[in-house]
N, C-alpha and C positions, 0 to 999 in steps of 0.2 A: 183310420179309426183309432181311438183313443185307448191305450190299454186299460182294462180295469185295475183299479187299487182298492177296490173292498172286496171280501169276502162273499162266496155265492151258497149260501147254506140249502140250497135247493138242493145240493147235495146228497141232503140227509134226509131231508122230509120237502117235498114242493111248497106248501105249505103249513103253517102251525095248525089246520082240522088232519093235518096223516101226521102231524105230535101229537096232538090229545088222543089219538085214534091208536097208536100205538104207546099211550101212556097209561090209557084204559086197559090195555093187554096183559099191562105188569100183575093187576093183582089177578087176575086168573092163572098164569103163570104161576104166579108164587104158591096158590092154593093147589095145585098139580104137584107144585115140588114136592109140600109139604104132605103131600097125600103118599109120599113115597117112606113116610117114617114108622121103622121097625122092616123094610119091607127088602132094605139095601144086602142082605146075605141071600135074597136071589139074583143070581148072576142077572138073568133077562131084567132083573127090572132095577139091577144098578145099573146096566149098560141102558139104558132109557134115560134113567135117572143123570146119569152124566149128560148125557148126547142134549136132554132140554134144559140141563145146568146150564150149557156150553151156547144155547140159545137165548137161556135169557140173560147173562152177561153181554152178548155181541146186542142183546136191546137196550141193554140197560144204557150201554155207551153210546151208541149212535143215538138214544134221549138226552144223556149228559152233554154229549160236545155239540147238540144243536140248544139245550137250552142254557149252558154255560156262557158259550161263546155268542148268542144272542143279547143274552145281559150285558156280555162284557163289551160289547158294543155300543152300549146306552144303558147306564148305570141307572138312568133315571126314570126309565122306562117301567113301570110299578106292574105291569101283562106280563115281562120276561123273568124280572127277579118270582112273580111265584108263580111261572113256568119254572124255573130252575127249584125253588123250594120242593115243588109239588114232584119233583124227581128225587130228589134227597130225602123229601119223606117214603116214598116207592121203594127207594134202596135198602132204607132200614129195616124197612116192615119184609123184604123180601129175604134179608139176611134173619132176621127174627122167625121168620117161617122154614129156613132153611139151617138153625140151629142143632139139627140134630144128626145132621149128616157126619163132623168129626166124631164125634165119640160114638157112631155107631160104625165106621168104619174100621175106625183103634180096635174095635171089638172082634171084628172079622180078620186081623193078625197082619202082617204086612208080608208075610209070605204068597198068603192067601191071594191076597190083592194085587201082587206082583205076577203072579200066574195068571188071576183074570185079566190084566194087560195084555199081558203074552198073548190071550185069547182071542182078544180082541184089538185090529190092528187099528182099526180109526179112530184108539183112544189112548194114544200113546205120548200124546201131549200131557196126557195127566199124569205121567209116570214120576219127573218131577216134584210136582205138588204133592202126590203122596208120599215122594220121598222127605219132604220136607215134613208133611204132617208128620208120619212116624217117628223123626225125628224127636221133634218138638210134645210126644206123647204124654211128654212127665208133666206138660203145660197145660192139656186140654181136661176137662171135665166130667162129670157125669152128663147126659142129653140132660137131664132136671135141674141139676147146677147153670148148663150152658144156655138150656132157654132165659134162667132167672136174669143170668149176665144178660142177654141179650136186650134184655127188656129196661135194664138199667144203663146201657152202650152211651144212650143220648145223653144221659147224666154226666159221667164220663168226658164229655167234649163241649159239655156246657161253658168250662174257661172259655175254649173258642169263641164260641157264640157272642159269648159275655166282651170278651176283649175285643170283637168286632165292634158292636154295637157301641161302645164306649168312644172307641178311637176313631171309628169312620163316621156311622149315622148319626151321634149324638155330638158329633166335633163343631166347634163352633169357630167362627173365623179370626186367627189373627192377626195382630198386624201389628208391626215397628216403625218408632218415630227412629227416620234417619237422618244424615245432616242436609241431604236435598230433599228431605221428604215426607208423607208416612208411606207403607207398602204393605199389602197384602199377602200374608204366612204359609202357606201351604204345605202341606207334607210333600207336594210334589215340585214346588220352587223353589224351597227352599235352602239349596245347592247351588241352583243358576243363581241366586239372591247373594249366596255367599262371597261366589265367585265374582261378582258385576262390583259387590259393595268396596265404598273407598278407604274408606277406613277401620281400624282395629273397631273402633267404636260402635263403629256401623254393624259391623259383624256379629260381635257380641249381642247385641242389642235384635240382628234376625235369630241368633242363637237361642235369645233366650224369651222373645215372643212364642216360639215353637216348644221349646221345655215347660214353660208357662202352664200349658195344660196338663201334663203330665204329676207336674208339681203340686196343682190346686186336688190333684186326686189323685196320690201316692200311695193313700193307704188304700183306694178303693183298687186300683194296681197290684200292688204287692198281695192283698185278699184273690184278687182272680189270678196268680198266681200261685198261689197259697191251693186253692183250690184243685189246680191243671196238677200240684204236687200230689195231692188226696189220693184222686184218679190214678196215678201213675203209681203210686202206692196201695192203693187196693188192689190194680191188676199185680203187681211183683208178689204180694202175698197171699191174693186171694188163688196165683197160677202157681207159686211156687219158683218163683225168678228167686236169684241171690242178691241180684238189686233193681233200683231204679234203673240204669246203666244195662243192667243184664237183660230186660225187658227192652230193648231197644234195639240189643246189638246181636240176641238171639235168631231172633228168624231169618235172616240174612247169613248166619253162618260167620259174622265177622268177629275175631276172636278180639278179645278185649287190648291184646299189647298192641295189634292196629292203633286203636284209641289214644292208648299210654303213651306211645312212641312217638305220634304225632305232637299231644302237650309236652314229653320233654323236650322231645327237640327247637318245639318254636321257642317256649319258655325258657328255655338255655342259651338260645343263640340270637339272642336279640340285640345283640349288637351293630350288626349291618342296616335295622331300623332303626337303631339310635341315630345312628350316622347318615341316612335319609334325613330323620329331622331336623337334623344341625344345620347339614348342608342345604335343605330347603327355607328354614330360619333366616342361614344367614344371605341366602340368593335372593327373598323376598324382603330384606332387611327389619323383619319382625324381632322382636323384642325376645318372645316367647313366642314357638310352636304353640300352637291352641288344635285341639283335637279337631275341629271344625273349619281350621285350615287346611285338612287336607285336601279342600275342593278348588285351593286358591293353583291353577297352571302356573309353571316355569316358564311355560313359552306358549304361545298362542299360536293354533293353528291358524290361516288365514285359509285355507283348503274349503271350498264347499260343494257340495253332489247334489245333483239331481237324484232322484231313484234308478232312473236307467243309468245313470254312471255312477250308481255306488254299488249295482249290480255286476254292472263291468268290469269294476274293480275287481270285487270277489273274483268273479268266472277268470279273469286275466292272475290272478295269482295263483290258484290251482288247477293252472295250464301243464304242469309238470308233472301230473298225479294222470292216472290211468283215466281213460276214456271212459268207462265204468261210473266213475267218481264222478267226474266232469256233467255225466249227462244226469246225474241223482241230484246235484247243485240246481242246473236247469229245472228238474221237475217240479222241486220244491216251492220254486219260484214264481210259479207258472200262473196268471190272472188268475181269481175266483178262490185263491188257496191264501193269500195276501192280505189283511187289512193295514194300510200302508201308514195313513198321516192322523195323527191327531183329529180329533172329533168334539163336540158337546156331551157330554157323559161317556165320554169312550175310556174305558179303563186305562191308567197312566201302565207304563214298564210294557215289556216284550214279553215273550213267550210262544213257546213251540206244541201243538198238541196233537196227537195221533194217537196210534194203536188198533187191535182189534179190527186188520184188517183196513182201517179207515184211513183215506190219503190227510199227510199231514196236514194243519193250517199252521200259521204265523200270524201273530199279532206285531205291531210296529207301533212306533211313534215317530215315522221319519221326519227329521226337522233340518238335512240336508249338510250333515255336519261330521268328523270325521270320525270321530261316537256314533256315529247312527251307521257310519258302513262297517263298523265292526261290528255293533248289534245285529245288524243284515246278515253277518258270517256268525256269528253265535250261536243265534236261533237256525239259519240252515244247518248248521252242524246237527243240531236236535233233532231235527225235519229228517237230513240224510242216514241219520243213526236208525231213524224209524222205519226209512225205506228198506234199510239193509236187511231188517230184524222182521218187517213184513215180507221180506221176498226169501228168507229162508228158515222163518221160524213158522208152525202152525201158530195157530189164533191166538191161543193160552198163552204159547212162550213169548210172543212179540213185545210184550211188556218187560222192559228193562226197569232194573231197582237204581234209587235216587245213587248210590254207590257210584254207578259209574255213568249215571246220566249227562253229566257235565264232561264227557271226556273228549266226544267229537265236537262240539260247542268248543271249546275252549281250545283243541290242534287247528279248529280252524282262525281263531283269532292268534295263538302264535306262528302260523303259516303268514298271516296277513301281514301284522308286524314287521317277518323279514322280507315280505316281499315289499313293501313301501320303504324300506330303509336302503334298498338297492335300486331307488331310483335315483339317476344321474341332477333331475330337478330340483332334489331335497338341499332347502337350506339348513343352515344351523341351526336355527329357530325350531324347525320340522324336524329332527334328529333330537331335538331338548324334546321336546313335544313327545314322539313317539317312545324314546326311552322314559319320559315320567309313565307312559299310561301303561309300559309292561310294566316299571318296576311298583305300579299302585293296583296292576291287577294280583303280584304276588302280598303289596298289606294287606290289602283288603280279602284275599280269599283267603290265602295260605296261615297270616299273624292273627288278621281281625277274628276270622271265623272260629280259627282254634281258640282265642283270647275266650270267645261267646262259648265256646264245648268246654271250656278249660271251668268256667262261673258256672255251665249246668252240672258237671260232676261233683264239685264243692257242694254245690247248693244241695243236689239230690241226697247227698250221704250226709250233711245237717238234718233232712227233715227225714231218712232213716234212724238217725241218734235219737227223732222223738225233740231235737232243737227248735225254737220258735223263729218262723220266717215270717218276718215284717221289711219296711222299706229300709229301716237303719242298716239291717242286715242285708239286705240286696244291694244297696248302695254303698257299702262298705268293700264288700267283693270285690264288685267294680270297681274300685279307686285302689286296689290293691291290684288286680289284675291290670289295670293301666297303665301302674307306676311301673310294676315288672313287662310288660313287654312295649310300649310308649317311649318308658322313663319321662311323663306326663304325671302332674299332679292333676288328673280334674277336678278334684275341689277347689281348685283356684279359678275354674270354669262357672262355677254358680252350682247349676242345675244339670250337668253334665253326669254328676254318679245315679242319674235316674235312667241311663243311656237302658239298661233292662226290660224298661215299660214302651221306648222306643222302640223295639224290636220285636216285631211280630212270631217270628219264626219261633222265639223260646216261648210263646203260647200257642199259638199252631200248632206244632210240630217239633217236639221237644225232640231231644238230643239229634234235628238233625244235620247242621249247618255244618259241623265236622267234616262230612260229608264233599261239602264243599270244597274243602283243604285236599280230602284226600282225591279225587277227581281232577283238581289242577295239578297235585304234583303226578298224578300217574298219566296224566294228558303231556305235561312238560319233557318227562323222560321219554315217552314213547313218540312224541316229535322228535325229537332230540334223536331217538336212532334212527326215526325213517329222514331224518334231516343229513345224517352221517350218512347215510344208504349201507345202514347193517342190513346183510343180506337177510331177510325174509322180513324183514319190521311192517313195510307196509301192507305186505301179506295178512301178519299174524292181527295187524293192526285194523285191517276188514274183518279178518276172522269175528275178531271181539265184537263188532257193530254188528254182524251178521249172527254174533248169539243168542242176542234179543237179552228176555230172561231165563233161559235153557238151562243156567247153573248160578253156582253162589258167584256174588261178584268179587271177592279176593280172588280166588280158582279162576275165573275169567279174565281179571287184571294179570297177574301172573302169568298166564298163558300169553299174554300181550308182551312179555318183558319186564314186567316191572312187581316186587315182589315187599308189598308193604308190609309183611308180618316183620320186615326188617328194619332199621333205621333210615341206613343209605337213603333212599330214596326222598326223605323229608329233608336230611342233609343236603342231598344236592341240591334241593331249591335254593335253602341257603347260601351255599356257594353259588347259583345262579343270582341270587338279591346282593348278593358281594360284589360280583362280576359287575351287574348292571350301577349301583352306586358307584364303580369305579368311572365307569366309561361316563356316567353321568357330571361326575366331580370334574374329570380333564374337560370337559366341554365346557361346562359352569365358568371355568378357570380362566 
């Protein structure tokens, strides 16, 4: 019999009548909570108040990742996206009825509260989050201030909205006359388009069909923009944040010279990326590096997998690692938890989702390629992290912060790396091949990512000065931040300083792609010692996975080995991206 490759959401609900049936639930729930307001300084009925907190979170989620992950299935599917809406309105309206709980517990002392912990032992996952709130106390509001906020939250995340709707649903098709052709533009081809195309001409020209849209609505861009900045400045002043920045980096506990020490050091040492592009320049015998060539391979893998042998792959590399590990790989894997290949409205990119108890899923787009069995180790790393963190964290802690989410994700794709370089099969070709894709997973997360944190800090403290943000000035940045860490003019690109409207993340989810840098360099060093067999690394290195979110994520990296309030550690990537153009240049040779 045939293995399954989709996903079995019966999991969660048999059918979508026991969703609506438990979506109907939310708002009596929420009216219950909020029945408990003024009422939280009796012990009996904060300990209630917790216990169907803590019930309707484990709903709200198991509603989220079936009607998420159903959309995301069939984008086109008009039943699922407002199943998924009709959840995101539920969450709000539950959080808005639930608004009164921080500032009435601030009010009851954090002594107080720590006592009634003590008191109560089945609530000791909250211990945490209260530590957190007290912390955070100088931020929170009056309950009259904090219902007002609440009620305005949607406003708030409107850019979101806005920059969705603009760049997905309203996107219209385009397309490049090439020299065999014309071809069709996608946000999601247009990489493999780069890659395939024959000439500089060609490229250009998919380049800048794709920037084309961006261009004809730059200023409607830079206004949703403009906007997402408002927001982020209302909350900094209306909480009492020092900055834009400061609202970001507070709740996580992560101290700002993290931040700082990551832009000096890429920004200072970009040399060893100078010297990537020369040497790729002159291997592709290009004229000029063009930033859009960074999709064009050295070397061509000829390698193709099936699913079951790009599985194999994975499980045969981290054959070396504890029995434990080994069989957390298998779990993740496992039919029903898989959406494997490409579909008709199936969300493009990968992704890992768990928590709250629930066994992870995976998203794929397997297309049998040697990209796609590192994606397969990626996202199990996410999957395995979840496992870890559900099998020794209660329900609350199991969620881990974006901080250090990337960290098993990414030891297992440099495990993979050396294990494929230590095969006696590998040509020259495969060795060009496998050293481009570490040393483009350190531009891309470690340069690129900081380059994007390095234009949101600039920017944020222009529109604290009260300076006007328009597209001259957003694309100005970028062409400044390019030339310093590049040493690329993209103004000689076209439409390439518009790369800010391309990038969702900095409306999304502002300041957080940093993030990303700093998760592969605390992945890179903490392989790196369980690679040496420093005695206790892969120990300390379960520890961390098995924290879940039980503390701050520096204090958690740290305990791992690796200790970013410092420089060292962003250095060393450096000297890792030096080492790798080295080995890469004698091969070229």
């Amino acid at each position: 019999m045939e293995e399954r490759t989709t996903w079995d959401l019966t999991y969660f609900y048999k059918d979508r009548d026991g969703f609506l049936q438990d979506l109907a639930k939310v708002k009596g729930v929420g009216d219950e909570l909020a029945s408990f307001a003024g009422k939280l300084s009796d012990e009996d009925k904060l300990a209630e108040f917790l216990r169907l907190d803590k019930a309707a979170n484990v709903l709200i989620a198991r509603l989220y990742f079936y009607a998420s992950m159903g959309s995301d299935l069939n984008k086109k599917d008009v039943t699922k996206s407002e199943d998924l809406a009709k959840v995101q309105v539920a969450l709000e309206e539950l959080g808005s009825k639930t608004s009164f709980e921080a500032p009435e517990l601030l009010s009851l002392g954090e002594e107080r509260i720590m006592a009634f912990l003590d008191a109560h032992k089945d609530l000791q996952e909250y211990r945490f989050s209260m530590k957190k709130l007290f912390r955070g106390k100088d931020h929170v509001l009056s309950a009259d201030k904090e219902k007002l906020l609440s009620a305005y939250s949607p406003l708030l995340s409107e850019a979101r909205q806005l920059y969705s709707m603009l760049t997905v649903a309203d996107r219209e098709m385009a397309k490049a006359r090439l020299s065999d052709g014309e071809v069709e533009v996608t946000m999601s081809n247009w990489s493999s388009l780069i890659k395939k195309a024959k000439t500089a001409e060609d490229r250009q020209a998919i380049f800048t069909a794709l920037y084309k849209y961006y261009d004809e609505r730059k200023n409607a861009y830079a206004e949703i923009y403009n906007l997402g900045l408002k927001g982020q400045l209302a909350t900094m002043r209306g909480r009492g944040y020092k900055s834009i920045l400061d609202t970001h980096l507070y709740d996580d506990a992560i101290p700002e010279k993290v931040f700082s020490s990551l832009i000096e050091v890429a920004s200072t040492h970009t040399q060893p990326l100078h010297e990537y592009y020369d040497l790729r320049a002159k291997a592709l015998g290009l004229k000029k590096h063009r930033s859009y060539d960074r999709f064009l391979p050295l070397a061509e893998s000829e390698a193709s997998y099936t699913y079951e042998q790009a599985k194999q792959t994975f499980f045969d590399s981290i054959k070396e690692f504890p029995a434990d590990f080994q069989a957390k790989a298998h779990e993740v894997l496992k039919p029903g938890f898989v959406d494997v290949y490409p579909a008709d409205g199936k969300r493009t990119g990968a992704y890992s989702n768990g928590g709250y108890d629930f066994h992870p899923y995976i998203l794929l787009n397997f297309n049998g390629e040697l990209n796609d069995v590192f994606t397969l180790a990626h996202e199990s790393g996410h999957s395995m992290h979840t496992l870890y963190a559900e099998e020794h964290q209660p329900t609350l802690l199991q969620d881990y912060t974006i901080f250090v989410a990337e960290i098993a994700s990414t030891f297992n794709e440099h495990n993979l790396v050396d294990y494929l370089l230590k095969s006696d099969s590998l040509t020259k070709q495969d060795k060009i091949f496998l050293l481009q894709k570490e040393i483009d997973e350190i531009v891309s997360t470690f340069y690129r990512q900081t380059l994007f944190a390095h234009f949101e800090r600039d920017i944020a403290k222009m529109a604290e000065e009260g300076q006007p943000i328009n597209y001259v000035v957003l694309s100005k940045k970028m062409t400044e931040l390019y030339a310093l860490y590049y040493g690329i003019d993209i103004e000689e690109e076209g439409l390439k300083p518009l790369v800010w409207a391309y990038i969702p993340h900095l409306f999304y989810t502002p300041f957080y792609v940093y993030q990303y840098a700093t998760s592969f360099t605390s992945s890179m060093l903490i392989y790196k010692r369980v690679k040496e067999k420093v005695p206790g690394a892969f120990d300390s290195y379960i520890r961390l996975l098995s924290s879940g979110g039980n503390d701050y994520p520096v204090e958690q990296v740290k305990r791992a080995g690796v200790d970013l309030t410092t420089k060292e550690p962003f250095l060393a990537v450096v000297e890792r991206m030096e080492e790798l153009v080295r080995k890469l240049k004698a091969l070229l040779n």
